[in-house]
N, C-alpha and C positions, 0 to 999 in steps of 0.2 A: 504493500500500500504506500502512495508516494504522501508523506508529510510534508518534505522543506521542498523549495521552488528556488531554484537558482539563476539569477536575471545578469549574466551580461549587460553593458550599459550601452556600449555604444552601437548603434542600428538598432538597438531594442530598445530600452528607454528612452536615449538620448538621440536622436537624427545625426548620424554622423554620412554625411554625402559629402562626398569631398569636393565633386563638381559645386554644389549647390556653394560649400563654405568660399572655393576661389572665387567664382562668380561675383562676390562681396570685394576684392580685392582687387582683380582684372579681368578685362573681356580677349587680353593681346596674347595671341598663340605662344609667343615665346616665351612671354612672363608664366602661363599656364604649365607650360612644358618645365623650367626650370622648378616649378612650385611642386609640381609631381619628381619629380627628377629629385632635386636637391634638399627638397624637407620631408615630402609626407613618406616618402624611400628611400631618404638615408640615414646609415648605421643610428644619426643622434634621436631618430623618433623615437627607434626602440630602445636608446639610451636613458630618453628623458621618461618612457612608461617602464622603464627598470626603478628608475630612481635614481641614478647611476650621474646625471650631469641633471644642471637645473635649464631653466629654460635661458635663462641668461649665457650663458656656459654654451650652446645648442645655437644660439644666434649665433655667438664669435668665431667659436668653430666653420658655421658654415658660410659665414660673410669671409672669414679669412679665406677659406679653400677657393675660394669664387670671385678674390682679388676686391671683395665690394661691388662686384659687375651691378648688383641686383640688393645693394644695405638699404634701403629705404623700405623697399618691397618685404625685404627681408624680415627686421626690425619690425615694420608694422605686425605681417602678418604672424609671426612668431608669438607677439603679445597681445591679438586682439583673434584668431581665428577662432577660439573656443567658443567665443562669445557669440559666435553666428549661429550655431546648433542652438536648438529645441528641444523641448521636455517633448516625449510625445503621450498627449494627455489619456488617447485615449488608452494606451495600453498600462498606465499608470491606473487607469480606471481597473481596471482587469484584478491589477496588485492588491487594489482597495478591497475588492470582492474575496477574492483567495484570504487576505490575510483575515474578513471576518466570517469566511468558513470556517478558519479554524487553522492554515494552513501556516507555516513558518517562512519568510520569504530572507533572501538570502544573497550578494552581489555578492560578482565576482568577475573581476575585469581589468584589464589591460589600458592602463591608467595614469599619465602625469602627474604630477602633485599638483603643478597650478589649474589643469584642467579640474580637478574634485575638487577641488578647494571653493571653485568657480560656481559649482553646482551643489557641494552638498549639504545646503539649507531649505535646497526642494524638499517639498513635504513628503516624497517619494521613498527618501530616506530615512524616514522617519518610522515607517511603516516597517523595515527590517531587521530582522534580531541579530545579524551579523554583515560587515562588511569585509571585504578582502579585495583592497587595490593595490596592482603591481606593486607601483613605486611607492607602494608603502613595504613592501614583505622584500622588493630586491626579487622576484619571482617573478615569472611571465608564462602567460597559456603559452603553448599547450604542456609545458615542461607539468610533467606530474607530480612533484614539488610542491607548485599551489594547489591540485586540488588536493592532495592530501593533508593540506595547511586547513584546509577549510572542515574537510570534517571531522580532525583532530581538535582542532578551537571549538567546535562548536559541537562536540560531540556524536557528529552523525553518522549514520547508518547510509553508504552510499547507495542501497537497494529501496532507500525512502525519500531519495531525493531526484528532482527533474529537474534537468540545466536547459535554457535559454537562451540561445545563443547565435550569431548569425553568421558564423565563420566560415566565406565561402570555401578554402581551404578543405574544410572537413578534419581536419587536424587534432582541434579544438575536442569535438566528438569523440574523435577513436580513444584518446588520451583518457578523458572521462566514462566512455562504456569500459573500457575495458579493466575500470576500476570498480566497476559495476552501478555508477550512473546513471542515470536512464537520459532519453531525447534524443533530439536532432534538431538538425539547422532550421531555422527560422527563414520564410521573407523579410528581408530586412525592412524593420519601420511597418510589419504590416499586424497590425492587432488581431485581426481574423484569421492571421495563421496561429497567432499566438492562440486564440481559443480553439482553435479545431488541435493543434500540440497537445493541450490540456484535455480535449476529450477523447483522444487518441490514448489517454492513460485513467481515462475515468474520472477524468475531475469536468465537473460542470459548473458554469458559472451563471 
């Protein structure tokens, strides 16, 4: 019987579209290409969701390697893109219902410091008995590492728990079934999968 519910944040709570967040910054192909290129896929993104460099540290870095071609772009967007993602209300709605069925709800997510920091005073948060972000633990999905951090902390039973997650990779998944788990990938951002996930294991909201 599945108890705790484990939410991933980014594509399932939080919109994280990465067209939609550049779109905010530039319309110009090459400022695009370097933004994909240079920050959202290189080595310091998954530094700064380690915990490993800050976000200040992650700008210098990558304005150094790039001679400043692009410090302004840089600079801004490093400090201000988190800020362009949404709560998505409605699958937060979902959370509210679970948790007063009865259920346990539960993050767990691949996460900057100033990114959470940004976000967690959403009421969303508020609703979960346990959190676990990267760059707080120095851990990263799919490393098996954190999920066994999670239900060590928190005491759980991995055959009562359902993770949430939208990693197209599939990565994320194998890692967690095979520690006995339950789920599968989500549409990203789509709350109707997230309910049809939930009655694919019995749970009705």
């Amino acid at each position: 019987m599945i108890r705790n519910i484990i939410f991933d944040l980014g594509n399932v709570i939080i919109n994280y579209n990465q067209e939609q967040i550049i779109n905010n910054f530039t319309k110009k192909e090459e400022e695009i290409k370097y933004i994909y290129d240079e920050i959202f896929h290189a080595p310091e993104w998954e530094l700064m969701d380690l915990g490993n460099i800050t976000n200040d540290e992650a700008t210098e870095v990558i304005n150094k390697r790039n001679e400043f071609k692009y410090q302004k772009l840089t600079d801004n967007f490093l400090h201000e893109w988190y800020k362009k993602q949404e709560i998505n209300r409605d699958i937060v709605e979902i959370a509210k219902k679970l948790k007063k069925n009865g259920y346990k709800l539960f993050v767990l997510s691949n996460m900057a410091n100033l990114t959470y920091e940004y976000f967690k005073n959403d009421e969303f948060f508020s609703l979960c008995t346990g959190i676990i972000i990267s760059a707080h633990e120095h851990l990263i999905k799919p490393d098996e590492k954190v999920f066994r951090l999670l239900l060590d902390r928190y005491k759980l039973n991995a055959e009562e728990c359902l993770f949430i997650d939208d990693d197209p990779s599939g990565e994320n998944y194998k890692t967690a079934n095979k520690i006995g788990i339950k789920g599968r990938r989500i549409v990203p951002n789509q709350a109707e999968d997230v309910r049809k996930l939930l009655l694919e294991f019995g749970i009705e909201i």
